[in-house]
C-alpha positions in Angstrom: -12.5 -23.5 20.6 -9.4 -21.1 19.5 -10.6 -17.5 19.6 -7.1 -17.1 20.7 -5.6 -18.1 17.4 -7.3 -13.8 15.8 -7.9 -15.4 12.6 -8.0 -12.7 10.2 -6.5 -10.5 13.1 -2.3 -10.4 11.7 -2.7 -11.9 7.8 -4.9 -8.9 6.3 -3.3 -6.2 8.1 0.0 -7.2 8.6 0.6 -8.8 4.8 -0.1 -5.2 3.1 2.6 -2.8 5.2 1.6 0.3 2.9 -0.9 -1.2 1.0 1.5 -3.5 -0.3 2.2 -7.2 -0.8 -1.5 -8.9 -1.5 -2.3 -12.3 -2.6 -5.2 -13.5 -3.8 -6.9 -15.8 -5.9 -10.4 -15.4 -7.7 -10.9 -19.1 -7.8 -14.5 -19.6 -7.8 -14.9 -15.7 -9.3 -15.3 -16.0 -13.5 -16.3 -12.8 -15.1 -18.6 -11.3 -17.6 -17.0 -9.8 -20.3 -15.9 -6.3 -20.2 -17.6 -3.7 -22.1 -15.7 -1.5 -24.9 -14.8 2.3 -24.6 -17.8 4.5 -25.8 -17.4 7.4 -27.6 -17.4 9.5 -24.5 -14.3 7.1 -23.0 -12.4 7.6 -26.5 -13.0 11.6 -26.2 -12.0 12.0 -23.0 -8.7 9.9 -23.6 -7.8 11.9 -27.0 -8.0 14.9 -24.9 -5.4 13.9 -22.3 -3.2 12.9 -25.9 -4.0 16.4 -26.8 -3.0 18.3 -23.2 0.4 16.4 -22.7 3.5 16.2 -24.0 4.0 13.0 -25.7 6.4 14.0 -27.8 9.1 14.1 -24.8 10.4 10.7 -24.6 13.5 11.5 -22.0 11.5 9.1 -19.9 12.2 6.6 -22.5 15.6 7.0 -22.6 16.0 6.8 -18.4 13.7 3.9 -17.9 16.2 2.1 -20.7 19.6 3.7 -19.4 22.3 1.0 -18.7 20.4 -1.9 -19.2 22.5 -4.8 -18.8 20.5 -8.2 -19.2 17.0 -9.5 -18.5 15.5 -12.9 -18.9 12.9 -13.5 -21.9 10.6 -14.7 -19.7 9.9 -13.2 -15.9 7.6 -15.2 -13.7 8.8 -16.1 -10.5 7.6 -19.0 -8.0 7.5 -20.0 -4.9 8.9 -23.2 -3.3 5.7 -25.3 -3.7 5.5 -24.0 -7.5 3.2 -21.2 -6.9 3.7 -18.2 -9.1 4.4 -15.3 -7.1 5.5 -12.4 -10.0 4.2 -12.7 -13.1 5.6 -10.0 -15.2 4.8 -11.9 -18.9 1.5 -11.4 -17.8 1.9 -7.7 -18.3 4.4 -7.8 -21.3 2.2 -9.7 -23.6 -0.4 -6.9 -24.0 1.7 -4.2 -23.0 5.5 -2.5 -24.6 6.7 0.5 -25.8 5.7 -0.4 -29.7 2.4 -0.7 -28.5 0.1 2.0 -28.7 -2.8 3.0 -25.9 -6.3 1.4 -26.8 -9.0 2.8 -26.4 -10.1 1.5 -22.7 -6.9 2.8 -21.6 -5.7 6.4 -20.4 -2.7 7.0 -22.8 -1.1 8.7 -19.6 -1.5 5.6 -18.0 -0.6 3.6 -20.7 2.5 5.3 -20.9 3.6 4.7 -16.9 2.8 1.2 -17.8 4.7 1.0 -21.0 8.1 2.2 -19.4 7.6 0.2 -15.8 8.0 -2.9 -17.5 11.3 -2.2 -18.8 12.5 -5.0 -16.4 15.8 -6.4 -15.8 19.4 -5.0 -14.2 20.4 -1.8 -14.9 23.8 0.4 -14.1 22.8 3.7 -12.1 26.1 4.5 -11.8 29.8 3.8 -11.1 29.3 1.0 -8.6 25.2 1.2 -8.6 22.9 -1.2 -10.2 19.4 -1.4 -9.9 16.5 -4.9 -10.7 13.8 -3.7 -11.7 10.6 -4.8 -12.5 11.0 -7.8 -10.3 8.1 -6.5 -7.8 6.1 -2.9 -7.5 9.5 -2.1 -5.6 13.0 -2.2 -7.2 15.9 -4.0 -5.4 19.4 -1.4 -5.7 23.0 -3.0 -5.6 25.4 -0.7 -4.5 29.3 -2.5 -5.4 31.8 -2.5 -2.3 35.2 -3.2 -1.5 34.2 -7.2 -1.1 30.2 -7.3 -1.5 26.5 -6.0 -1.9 25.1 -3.2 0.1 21.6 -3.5 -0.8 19.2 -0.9 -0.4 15.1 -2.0 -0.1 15.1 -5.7 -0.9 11.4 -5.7 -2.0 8.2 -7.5 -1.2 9.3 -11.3 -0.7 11.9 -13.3 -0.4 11.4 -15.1 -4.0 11.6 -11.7 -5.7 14.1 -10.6 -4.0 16.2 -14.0 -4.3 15.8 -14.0 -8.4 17.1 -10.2 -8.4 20.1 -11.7 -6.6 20.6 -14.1 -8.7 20.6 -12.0 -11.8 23.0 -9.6 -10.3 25.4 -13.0 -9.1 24.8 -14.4 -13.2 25.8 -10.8 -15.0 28.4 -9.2 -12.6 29.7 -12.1 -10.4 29.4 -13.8 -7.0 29.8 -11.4 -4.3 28.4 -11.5 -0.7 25.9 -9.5 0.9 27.3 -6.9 3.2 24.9 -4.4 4.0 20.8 -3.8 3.8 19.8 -0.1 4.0 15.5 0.1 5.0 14.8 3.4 3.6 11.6 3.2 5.4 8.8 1.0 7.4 6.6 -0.5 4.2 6.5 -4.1 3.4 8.1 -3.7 0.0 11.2 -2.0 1.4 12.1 -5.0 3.6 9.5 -8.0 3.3 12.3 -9.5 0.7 15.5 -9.5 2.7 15.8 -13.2 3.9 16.2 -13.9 -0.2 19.4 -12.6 0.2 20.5 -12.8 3.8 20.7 -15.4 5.9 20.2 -14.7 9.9 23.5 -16.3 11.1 25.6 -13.6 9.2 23.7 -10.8 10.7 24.4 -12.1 13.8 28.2 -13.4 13.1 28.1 -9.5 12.3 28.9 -10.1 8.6 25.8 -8.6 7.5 24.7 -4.8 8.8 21.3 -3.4 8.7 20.2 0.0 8.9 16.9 1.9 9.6 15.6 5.1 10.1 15.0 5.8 14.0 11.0 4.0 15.0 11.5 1.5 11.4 10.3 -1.6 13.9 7.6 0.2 15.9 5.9 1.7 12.3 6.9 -1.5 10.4 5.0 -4.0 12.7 2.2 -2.0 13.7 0.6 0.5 11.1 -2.0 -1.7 9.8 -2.5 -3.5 13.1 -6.0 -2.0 13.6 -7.8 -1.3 11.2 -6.0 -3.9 8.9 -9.0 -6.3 7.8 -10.9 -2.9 6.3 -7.6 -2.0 4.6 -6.9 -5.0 3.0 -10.6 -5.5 1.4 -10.3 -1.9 0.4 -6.9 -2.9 -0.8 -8.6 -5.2 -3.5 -9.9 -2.3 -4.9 -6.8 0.1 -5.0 -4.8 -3.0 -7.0 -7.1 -4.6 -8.6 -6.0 -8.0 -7.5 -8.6 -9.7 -9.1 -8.9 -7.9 -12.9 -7.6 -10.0 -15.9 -4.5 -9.1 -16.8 -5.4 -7.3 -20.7 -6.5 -3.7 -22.2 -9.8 -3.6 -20.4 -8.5 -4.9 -16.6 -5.6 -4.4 -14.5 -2.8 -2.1 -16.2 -0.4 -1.4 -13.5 -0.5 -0.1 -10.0 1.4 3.6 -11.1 4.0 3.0 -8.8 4.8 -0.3 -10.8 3.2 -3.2 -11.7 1.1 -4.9 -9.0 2.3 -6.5 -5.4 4.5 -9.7 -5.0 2.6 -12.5 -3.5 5.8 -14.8 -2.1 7.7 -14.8 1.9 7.1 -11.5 3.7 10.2 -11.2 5.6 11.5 -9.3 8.1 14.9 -8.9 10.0 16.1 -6.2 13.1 17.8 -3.7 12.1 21.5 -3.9 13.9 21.8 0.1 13.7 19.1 2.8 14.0 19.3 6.5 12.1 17.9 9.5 13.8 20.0 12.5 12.6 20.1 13.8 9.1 24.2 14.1 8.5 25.1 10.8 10.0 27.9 8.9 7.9 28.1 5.6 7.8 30.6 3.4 5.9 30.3 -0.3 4.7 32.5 -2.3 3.3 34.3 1.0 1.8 31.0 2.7 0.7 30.2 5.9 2.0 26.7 7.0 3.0 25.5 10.2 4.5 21.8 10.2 5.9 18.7 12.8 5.7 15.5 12.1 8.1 12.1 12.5 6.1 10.4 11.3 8.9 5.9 11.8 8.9 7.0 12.5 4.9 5.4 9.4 2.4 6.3 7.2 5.6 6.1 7.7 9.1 9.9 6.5 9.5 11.9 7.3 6.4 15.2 8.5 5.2 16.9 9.2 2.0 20.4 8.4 1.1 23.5 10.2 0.0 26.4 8.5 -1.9 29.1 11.1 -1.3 31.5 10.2 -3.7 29.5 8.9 -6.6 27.2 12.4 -6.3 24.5 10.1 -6.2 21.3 10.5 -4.3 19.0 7.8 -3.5 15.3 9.4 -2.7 13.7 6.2 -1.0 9.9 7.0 -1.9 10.1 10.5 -0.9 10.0 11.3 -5.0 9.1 9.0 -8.0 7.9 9.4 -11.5 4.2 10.0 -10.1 2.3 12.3 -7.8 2.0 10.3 -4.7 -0.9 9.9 -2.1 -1.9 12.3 0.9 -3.8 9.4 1.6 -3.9 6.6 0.1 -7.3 4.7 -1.3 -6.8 1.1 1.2 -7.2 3.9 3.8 -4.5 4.9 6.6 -3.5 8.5 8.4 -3.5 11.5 6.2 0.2 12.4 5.3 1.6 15.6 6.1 1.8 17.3 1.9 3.3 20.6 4.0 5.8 18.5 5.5 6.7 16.7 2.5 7.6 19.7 1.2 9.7 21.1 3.4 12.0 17.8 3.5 12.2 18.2 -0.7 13.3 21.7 0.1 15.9 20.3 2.2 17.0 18.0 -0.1 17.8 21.1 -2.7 19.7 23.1 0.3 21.8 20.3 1.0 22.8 18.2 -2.1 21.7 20.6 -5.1 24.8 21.7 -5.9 26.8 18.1 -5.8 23.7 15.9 -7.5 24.7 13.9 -11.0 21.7 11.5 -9.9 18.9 10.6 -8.7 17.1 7.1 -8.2 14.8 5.8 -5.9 12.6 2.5 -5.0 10.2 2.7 -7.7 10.6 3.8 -11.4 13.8 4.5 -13.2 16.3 7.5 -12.5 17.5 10.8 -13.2 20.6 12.2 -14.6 22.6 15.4 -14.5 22.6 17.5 -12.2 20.5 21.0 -13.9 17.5 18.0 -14.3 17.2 16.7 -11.5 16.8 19.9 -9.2 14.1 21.1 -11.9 13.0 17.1 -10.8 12.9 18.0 -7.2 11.9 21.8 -7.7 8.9 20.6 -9.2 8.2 17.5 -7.1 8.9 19.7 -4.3 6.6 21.8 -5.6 3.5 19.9 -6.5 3.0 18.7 -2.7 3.4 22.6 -1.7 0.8 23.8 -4.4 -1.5 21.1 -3.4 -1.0 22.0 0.1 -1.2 26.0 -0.1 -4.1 26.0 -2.2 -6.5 23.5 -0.1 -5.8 25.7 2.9 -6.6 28.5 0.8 -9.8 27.6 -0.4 -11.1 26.2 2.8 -10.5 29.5 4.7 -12.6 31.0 2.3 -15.2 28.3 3.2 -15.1 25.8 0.7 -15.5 21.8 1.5 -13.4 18.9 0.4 -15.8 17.9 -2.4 -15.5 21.2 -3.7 -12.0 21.8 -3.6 -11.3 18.4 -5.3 -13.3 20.0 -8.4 -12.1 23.5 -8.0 -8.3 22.6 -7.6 -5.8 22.8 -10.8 -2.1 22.4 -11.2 -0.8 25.1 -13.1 0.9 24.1 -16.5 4.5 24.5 -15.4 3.4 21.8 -12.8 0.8 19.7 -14.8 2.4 18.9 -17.9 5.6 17.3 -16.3 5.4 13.9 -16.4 6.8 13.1 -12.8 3.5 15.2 -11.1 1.2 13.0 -13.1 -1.5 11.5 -10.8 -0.7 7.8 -11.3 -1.0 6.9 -7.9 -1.9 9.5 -5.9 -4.5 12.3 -7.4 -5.0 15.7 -7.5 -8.7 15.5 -6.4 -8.4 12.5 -3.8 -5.1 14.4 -2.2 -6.9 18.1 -2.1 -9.9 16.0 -0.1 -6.9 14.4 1.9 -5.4 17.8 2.9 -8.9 19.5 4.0 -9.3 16.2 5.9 -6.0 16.9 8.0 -6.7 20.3 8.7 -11.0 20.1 9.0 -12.0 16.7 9.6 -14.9 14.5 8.0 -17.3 17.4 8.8 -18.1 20.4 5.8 -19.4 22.5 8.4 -23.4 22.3 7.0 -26.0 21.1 9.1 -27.6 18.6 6.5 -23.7 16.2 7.3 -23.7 16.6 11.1 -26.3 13.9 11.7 -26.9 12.6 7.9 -28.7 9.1 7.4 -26.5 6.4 6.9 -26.6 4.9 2.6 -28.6 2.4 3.0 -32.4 4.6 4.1 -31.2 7.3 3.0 -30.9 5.1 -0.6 -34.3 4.1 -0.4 -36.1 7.9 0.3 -33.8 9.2 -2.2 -35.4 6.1 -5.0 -39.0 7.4 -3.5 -38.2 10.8 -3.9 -37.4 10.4 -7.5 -40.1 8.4 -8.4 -38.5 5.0 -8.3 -36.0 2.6 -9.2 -37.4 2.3 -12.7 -37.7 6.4 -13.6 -33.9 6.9 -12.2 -32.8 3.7 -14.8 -34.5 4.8 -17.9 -33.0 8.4 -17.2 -29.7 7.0 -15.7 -29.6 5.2 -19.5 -30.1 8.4 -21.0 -27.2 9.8 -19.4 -24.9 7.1 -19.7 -25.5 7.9 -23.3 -24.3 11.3 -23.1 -21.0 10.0 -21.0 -22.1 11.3 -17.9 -20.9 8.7 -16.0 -20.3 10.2 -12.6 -23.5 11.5 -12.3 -25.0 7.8 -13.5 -22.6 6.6 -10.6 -24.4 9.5 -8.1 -27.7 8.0 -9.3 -27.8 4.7 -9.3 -25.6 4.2 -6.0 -29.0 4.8 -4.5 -31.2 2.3 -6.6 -28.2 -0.1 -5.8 -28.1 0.5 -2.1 -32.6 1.0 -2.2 -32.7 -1.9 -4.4 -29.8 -4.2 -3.6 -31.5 -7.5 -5.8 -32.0 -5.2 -9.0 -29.2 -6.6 -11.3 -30.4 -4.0 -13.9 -29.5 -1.6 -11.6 -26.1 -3.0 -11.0 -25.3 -3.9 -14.7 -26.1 -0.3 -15.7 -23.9 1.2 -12.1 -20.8 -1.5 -13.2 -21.3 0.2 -17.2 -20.7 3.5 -16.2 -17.5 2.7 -13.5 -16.0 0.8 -16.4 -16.0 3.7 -18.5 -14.6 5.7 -15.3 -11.7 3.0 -15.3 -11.0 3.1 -18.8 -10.3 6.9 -18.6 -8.7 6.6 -15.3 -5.3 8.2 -15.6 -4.3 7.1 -12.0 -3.8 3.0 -11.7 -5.2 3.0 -8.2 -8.2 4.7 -9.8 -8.7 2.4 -12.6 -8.1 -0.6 -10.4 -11.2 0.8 -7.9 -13.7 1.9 -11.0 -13.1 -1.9 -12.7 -12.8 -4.1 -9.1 -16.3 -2.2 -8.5 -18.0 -3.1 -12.2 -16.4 -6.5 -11.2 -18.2 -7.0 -7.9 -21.5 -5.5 -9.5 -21.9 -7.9 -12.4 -20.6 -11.0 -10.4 -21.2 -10.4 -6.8 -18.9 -10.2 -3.9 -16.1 -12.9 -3.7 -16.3 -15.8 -1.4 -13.4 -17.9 -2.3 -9.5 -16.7 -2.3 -8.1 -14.4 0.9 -5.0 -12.7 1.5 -2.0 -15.1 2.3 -0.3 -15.8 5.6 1.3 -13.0 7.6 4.9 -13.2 7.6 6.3 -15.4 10.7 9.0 -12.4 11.1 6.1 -9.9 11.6 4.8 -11.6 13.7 7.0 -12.1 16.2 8.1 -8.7 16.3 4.7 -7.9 17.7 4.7 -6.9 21.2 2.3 -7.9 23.6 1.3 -4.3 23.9 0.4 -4.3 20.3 -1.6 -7.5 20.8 -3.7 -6.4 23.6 -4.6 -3.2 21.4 -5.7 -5.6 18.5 -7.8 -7.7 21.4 -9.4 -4.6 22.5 -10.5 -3.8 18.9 -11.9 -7.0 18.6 -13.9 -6.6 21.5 -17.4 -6.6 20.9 -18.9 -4.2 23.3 -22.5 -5.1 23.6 -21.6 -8.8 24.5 -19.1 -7.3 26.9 -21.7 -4.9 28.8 -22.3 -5.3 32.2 -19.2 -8.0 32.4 -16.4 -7.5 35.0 -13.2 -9.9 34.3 -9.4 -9.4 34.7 -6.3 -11.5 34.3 -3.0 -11.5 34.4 -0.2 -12.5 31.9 3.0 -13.5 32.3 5.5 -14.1 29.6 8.5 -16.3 30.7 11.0 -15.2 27.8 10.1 -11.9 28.3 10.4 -11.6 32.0 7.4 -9.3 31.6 3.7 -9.6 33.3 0.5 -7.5 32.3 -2.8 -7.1 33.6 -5.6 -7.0 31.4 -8.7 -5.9 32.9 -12.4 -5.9 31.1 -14.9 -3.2 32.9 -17.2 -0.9 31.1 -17.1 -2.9 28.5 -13.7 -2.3 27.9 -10.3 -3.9 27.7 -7.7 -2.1 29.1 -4.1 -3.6 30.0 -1.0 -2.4 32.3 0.3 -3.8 35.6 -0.6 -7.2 36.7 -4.0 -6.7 38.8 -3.9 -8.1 42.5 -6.8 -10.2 42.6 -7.4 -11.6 38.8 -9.7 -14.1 37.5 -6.8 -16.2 36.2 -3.2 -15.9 35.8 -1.8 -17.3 32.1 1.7 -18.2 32.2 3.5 -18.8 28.7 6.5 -17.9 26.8 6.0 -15.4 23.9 6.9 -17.9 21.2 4.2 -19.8 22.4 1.7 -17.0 21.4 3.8 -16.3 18.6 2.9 -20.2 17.5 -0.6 -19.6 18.2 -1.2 -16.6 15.8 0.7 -18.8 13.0 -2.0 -21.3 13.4 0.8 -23.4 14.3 -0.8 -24.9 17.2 -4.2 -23.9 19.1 -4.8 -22.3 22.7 -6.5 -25.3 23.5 -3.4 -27.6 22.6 -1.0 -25.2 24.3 -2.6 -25.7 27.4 -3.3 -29.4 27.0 0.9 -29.8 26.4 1.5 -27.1 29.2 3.1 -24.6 26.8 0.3 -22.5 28.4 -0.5 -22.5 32.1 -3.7 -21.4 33.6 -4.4 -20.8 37.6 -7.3 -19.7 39.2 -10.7 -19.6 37.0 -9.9 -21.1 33.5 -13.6 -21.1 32.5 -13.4 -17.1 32.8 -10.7 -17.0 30.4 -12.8 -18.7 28.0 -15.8 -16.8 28.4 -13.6 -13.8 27.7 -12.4 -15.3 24.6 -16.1 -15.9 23.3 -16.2 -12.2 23.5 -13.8 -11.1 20.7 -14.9 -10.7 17.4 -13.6 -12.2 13.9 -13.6 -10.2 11.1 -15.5 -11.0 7.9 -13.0 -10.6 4.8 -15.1 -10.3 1.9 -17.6 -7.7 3.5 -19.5 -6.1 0.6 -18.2 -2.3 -0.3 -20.5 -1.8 -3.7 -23.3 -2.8 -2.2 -24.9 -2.8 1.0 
């Protein structure tokens, strides 16, 4: 028996650090065709051809800028031969002589056309970016004697091949320096491809990290990670073909990595906006954006190239308030004010701009109308929720009230390719109101499932709501079909006509989807309606790095989640824990029906004695509770039996839980 091993409890939710760095497979999961556009999808995508301004193609010209060199072919694998990037997957349907089909928004199309421009570019004097080598790109700043390399990507493989390409076109040089701009997977997970631990601590190699980079890095999806990386599925779309009517990017780039999530401390911690550092001859001067798109985040100044590197406090996209896989709502007011600050203090100096995803921006007149405007969007988004809602208005009808003005809207950068204007207006009411619209009727609402079935028997029946649903599909009103037949899905879970009609109309939704993450949830939902939910594939491993940076304190919160409270009811049990490499000991005491830890307890159950890396082996699956204690990595005194009984109380999480369908 090895409840202690949490499976499930670290892979999901530590493997997607900002929603990032899924792997899955569909083995086991083939798919019914797709359907084409309808004349309602084609309509509604000539008019976003109409409203923008396709006939600017700066963006062109920046996302090609100092290109360098590229292989003809990008796929990268692991060390047993699995592919882990796959970017000729993407580059055989899409390019920039290809036009946007029908099943595709041409907004869309168009952030997908210039993100896989792919390959190593020249920023600047001395700067070089890979891109297109994972959702994230991998900068090269030149020193006096080696790299200083700023957000090393998702995994180690990608992140290795970037290297590698730098090493082939501008020569071998060592790795000096790492800069985290903040605490998600693909700003770090990569950084054993290209350093090796025993010149970090030889002190060849320096590492720096905005102030709380561990603390947010290790434990954001902790929680509530299992529900975040099924919803995750959704947001990228991990398991759509790779053509015109499936996966088409991610908005931010591509898709996720899938190889080693790494992760390495940090030798130096920033906390004050102003700090310089220099490394091997490179200056750097810091601004704090912390609670901004990150809780621990920091952008980065290059003083004497005029060169300013934005982290993923801008990109070429609108950007979530909060994101789709779920999390904390993001502070858009805050947000703001950092971009503001940004103006004040390098606005005058700026040549360029470049950050961890998309290409950059020169001179200088641009790129503060670039961050003016950015700046702006999260303000207008901001001021104008809290506008409506004081005069009474919900989420739901803000989202469909809400419109950028045209100054704001037709510039490319503020185009919803990842974030959206209606999901981020519901975000920013969340923040300030919560889940509750002030009306009665929401306050103590049936749950979907009877509420589904009176709402069928209210409308005369599954059948009546189809043959009218049909009828409206017709006329491409395809979120009210979506309204409808939610209800005969979740009445009527079995009736596949239901469900083939429901998956029709999200396809169409998808196909005019201007947002990837959007697209990716519409089409992962038809997917899941025609074909059921998956059974085979999972996410991969959680990095061995992560893992051990967890605390015990962020253990025993995961345990108390896990905790299944009607089993524990009634039930009275504490222990102690002491961990020898630590030189720490906790007390973990169940009461209530409630697991609460702190200072060892005076008269426990049983006392556990171990070293951390033991645990740490554990929750690798490297070896078992059972075998631990058997070889004595694990000692137990007083009532062993009680410890076991406490384990049979925790909870694994079921993956593939159903999210369509009820």
């Amino acid at each position: 028996m090895n409840h202690f091993k949490t499976p499930r409890a670290v892979g999901p939710l530590l493997a997607i650090a900002a929603g990032l760095g899924l792997g899955f497979s569909s083995a086991g999961f083939a798919a019914e065709a797709a359907k084409p556009a309808t004349d309602a999808t084609r309509a509604a995508n000539a008019a976003v051809r109409d409203f923008l301004p396709f006939n600017d193609e700066r963006d062109i010209d920046d996302a090609t800028r100092g290109f360098v060199a590229k292989p003809d072919s990008l796929v990268i694998r692991n060390e047993a031969g699995d592919v882990v990037w796959d970017m000729d997957s993407y580059t055989k349907y899409i390019g920039l002589d290809k036009p946007a089909p029908d099943t595709v928004n041409p907004s869309l199309w168009r952030n997908a056309q210039l993100n896989v421009q792919y390959g190593l570019f020249q920023v600047t004097d001395n700067i070089w970016q890979v891109r297109g080598y994972d959702i994230a790109n991998i900068t090269y700043v030149k020193g006096d004697t080696g790299w200083i390399v700023l957000d090393p990507a998702i995994s180690a493989e990608t992140a290795k091949a970037s290297y590698d390409l730098v090493t082939e076109e501008l020569g071998e040089r060592p790795v000096v320096g790492v800069i985290y701009s903040h605490s998600h997977v693909d700003h770090y997970g990569g950084v054993r491809g290209i350093v090796k631990q025993a010149d970090v601590d030889a002190g060849k190699v320096e590492i720096l990290a905005p102030e709380g980079f561990m603390e947010h890095a290790v434990s954001e999806l902790v929680l509530a990670g299992n529900a975040m990386s099924r919803r995750a599925i959704f947001m990228y779309g991990a398991l759509l073909p790779r053509d015109a009517t499936g996966g088409v990017n991610a908005g931010l780039g591509q898709t996720n990595s899938t190889g080693t999530i790494t992760l390495m401390q940090p030798t130096r911690s920033i906390s004050e906006t102003g700090t310089e550092v220099v490394i091997d001859g490179v200056r750097m001067v810091f601004q704090m954006t912390p609670g901004t798109e990150a809780p621990a985040e920091m952008n980065t100044w290059f003083p004497d190239m005029n060169a300013m590197w934005m982290a993923e406090n801008t990109t070429n996209t609108m950007h979530n308030i909060l994101t789709l896989r779920g999390a904390q709502v993001r502070d858009a007011l805050n947000w703001a004010k950092y971009l503001n600050e940004t103006i004040e203090l390098y606005g005058d100096q700026v040549q360029v701009k470049f950050q961890s995803h998309h290409w950059p921006m020169w001179e200088n007149e641009r790129v503060v109308d670039y961050w003016k405007k950015q700046r702006d969007l999260y303000k207008y988004m901001h001021d104008q929720v809290v506008n409506l809602l004081n005069k009474g208005y919900t989420g739901e009808e803000i989202s469909e009230m809400i419109e950028l003005p045209d100054e704001l809207a037709k510039f490319w950068p503020n185009r919803g390719y990842y974030g959206t204007l209606r999901h981020n207006a519901r975000a920013i009411y969340q923040r300030y109101m919560g889940w509750y619209d002030g009306n009665p009727s929401s306050l103590d609402n049936l749950p979907p499932e009877p509420a589904a079935k009176k709402y069928v028997e209210y409308m005369g029946g599954a059948a009546s709501i189809i043959e009218r649903a049909r009828a409206d599909y017709d006329k491409g009103e395809y979120r009210w079909v979506a309204e409808a037949l939610k209800h005969v899905v979740y009445a009527e879970p079995d009736n596949q006509a239901a469900k083939n009609l429901l998956a029709d109309a999200y396809e169409q939704l998808g196909y005019q989807a201007e947002a990837g993450t959007w697209r990716s949830v519409y089409l992962q939902g038809a997917y899941e309606l025609r074909n059921g939910t998956p059974s085979a594939g999972g996410v991969n491993s959680a990095s061995p790095d992560t893992i051990r940076e967890m605390s015990p304190e962020m253990l025993f919160d995961y345990l108390a989640v896990r905790l299944n409270g009607p089993k524990a009811a009634g039930k009275q049990m504490s222990f102690n824990i002491a961990f020898t490499d630590l030189d720490k000991r906790y007390g973990l005491t169940l009461e209530n029906a409630v697991l609460n830890y702190g200072k060892p307890v005076e008269e426990a159950d049983a006392t556990l004695t171990l070293a951390k890396s033991t645990l740490d082996k554990v929750q690798l699956g490297e070896t078992t509770f059972d075998e631990a204690v058997k070889s004595g990595d694990v000692k137990i005194e007083g009532d062993a039996a009680s410890f076991q009984s406490f384990l049979g109380l925790l909870d694994d999480f079921p993956f593939w839980f159903n999210i369509v369908t009820p």
